[in-house]
N, C-alpha and C positions, 0 to 999 in steps of 0.2 A: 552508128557503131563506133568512129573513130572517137566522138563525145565521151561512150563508155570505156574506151580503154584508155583516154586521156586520164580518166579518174581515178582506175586504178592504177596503173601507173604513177603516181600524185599517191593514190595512198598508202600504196609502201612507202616512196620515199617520206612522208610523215610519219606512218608508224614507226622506220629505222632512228627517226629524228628522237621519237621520244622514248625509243629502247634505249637509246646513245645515252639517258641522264636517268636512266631509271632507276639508279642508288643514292639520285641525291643531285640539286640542283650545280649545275656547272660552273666553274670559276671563272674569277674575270670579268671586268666590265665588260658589260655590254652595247656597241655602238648605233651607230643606223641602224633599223631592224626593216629596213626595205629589204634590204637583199633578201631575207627572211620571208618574203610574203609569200604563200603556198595556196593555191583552190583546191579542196576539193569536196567539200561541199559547200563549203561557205560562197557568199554573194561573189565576192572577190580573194585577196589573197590572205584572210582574217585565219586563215585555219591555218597558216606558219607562222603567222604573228602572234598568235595563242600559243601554240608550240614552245618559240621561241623563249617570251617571257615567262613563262610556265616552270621551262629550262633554267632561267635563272633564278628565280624566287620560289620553288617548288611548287607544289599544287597542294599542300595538305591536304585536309577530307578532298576526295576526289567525286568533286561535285556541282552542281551547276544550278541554273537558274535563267531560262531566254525565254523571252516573250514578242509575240509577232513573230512567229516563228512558220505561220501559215499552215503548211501542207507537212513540215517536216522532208522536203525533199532537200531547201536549202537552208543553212544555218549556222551560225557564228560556233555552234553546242553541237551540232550533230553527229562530230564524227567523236567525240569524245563519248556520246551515247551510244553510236554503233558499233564504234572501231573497239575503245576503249573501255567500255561499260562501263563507264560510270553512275552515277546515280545521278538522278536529276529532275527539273519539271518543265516542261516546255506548256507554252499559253498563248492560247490563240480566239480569239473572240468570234469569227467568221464561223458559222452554224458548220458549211459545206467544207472549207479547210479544215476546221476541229475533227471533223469526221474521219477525213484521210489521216489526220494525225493521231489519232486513237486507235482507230484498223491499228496501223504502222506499228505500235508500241500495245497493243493488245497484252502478247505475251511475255511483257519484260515488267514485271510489278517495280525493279527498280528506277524505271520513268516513267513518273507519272506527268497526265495529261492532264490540263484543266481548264473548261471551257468558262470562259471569264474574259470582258474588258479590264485592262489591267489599268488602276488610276492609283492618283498618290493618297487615295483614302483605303485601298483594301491592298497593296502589295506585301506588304510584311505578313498580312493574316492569310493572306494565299499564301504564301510560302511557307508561316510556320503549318498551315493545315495538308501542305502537302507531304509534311512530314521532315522538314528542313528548317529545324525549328534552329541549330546552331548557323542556320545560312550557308550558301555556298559558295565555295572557289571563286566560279566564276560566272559574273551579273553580266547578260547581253540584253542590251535596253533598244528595240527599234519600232516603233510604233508611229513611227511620220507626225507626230507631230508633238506632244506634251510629254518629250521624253524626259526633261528637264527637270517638269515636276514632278515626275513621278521619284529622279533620282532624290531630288531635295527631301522629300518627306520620308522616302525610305530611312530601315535604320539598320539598316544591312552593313555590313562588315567584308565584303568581300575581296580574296587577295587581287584580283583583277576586274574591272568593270569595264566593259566594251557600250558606246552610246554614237548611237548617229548622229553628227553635227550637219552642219547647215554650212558647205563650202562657197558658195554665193553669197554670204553676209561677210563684213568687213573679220578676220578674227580677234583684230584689238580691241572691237567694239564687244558692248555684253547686250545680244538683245536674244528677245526669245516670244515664241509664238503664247500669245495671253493664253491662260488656263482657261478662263471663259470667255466668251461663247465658247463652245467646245465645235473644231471647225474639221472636217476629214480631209483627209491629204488628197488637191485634186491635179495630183502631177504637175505641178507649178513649181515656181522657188520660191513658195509661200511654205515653209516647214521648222520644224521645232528649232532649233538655239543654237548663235553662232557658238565657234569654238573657245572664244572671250568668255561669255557665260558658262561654258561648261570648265573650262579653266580657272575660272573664279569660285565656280562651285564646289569643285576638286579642292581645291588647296582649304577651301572651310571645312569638309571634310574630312580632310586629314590625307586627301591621294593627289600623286605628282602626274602630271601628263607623260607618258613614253611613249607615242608612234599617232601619226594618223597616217591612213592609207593610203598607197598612190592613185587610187581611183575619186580621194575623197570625201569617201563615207562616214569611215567610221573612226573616231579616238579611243585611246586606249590607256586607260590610268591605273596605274599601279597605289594599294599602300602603302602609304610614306616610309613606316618600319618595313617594310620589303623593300626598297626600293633604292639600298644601297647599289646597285649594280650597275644603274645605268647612269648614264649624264643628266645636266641640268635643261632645265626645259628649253633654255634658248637656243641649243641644239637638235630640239626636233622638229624634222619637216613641218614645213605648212602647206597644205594643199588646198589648190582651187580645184572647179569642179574638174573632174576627168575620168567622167562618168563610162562608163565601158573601155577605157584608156585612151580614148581618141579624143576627152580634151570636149565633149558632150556635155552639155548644162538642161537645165530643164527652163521650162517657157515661159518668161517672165508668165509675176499675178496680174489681178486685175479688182477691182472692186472693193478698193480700200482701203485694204485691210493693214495693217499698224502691229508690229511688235512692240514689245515694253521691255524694261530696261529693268530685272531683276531686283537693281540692287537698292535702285531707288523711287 
């Protein structure tokens, strides 16, 4: 019970957050966006850091696009499709999660479900077949391991892109889990791309890094034309693992296995 009313509690104060700029994104650079970090559906505190930059750069089409999304209970998009109604497609490959996430969204034709592994050969054509054919707002990429390439080959355009890095890998370095063999994440610190490779991939791109989370997780890159508001990237945090906040890593690998180095 105390779980549930943490949450709402948490989702007023984000709904307040983005009544506060609902004429128009708010002025002023914008600095740390830790303080900013809000749960309340998201993993961690991704649902005030969406907020935040959202608040700066506005949101145009008010719309989205998350995949690995499971059950639909937790999500980097969820509260913008429940709180906010947006429109959107959430993607999930798991037979029995697909299921709870269609129930869930049954009766909202404006989110659509689609049961799909998501790779860098069919992402564009699921989303324009989900009817998001001008792309949306906002890209949430977590699928443990080949999230890299999947952004690389997209040709998505969107004002913000949320992707899980790999905080156990050095960030200066660019390495990233091989697209083939194709390997599932078996709770290890064997997982898709340091912060270096999604940094490198970013800026070819055309989008700047603004925020990783204090848990870790996830980065957050704005387009470059949006992205007068914030500072240069040598002032955003860098985070090692601090996986539930207590500074939590996952178990070293075992049997091998080898990243590649993107670039060459």
């Amino acid at each position: 019970m105390s779980d549930r009313r943490t949450t709402y509690l948490a989702l007023s104060a984000l709904a307040a957050r983005y009544a506060a700029h609902a004429d128009g994104p708010r002025p002023g650079p914008a600095g740390d966006l830790t303080p900013s970090e809000l749960k309340v559906f998201s993993q961690n505190g991704e649902d005030g850091v969406i907020e935040a930059i959202l608040g700066r750069i506005g949101h145009g089409p008010a719309s989205f696009v998350e995949f690995g999304v499971e059950s639909g209970v937790e999500g980097n998009c969820v509260f913008l499709a429940d709180v906010l109604g947006w429109r959107g497609l959430f993607m999930e490959a798991d037979e029995g999660r697909f299921a709870a996430l269609s129930g869930k969204y049954e009766h909202r034709p404006e989110v659509r479900t689609t049961h799909a592994a998501v790779g860098p050969g069919n992402i564009d054509r699921l989303v324009r077949e989900a009817g998001l054919a001008d792309g949306p707002a906002v890209l949430s990429i977590d699928v443990d391991g080949i999230d890299y390439w999947i952004w690389r080959a997209s040709e998505l355009r969107p004002r913000l892109v949320v992707i899980e890095y790999n905080a156990h890998l050095r960030p200066e370095e660019q390495l990233v889990q091989p697209l083939e063999p194709a390997v599932a994440w078996d709770e290890t610190d064997y997982f898709g791309a340091s912060l270096g490779a999604l940094r490198a991939l970013a800026t070819a791109k055309g989008y700047r890094l603004v925020h990783t989370d204090l848990a870790g997780v996830n980065a957050f890159f704005v387009r470059e034309d949006l992205a007068q508001g914030f500072g240069p990237e040598a002032g955003v945090p860098v985070r090692a693992p601090n996986y539930s906040l207590i500074g939590a890593r996952h178990r070293p690998h075992t049997g091998g296995r080898r990243y590649v180095d993107p670039s060459g």
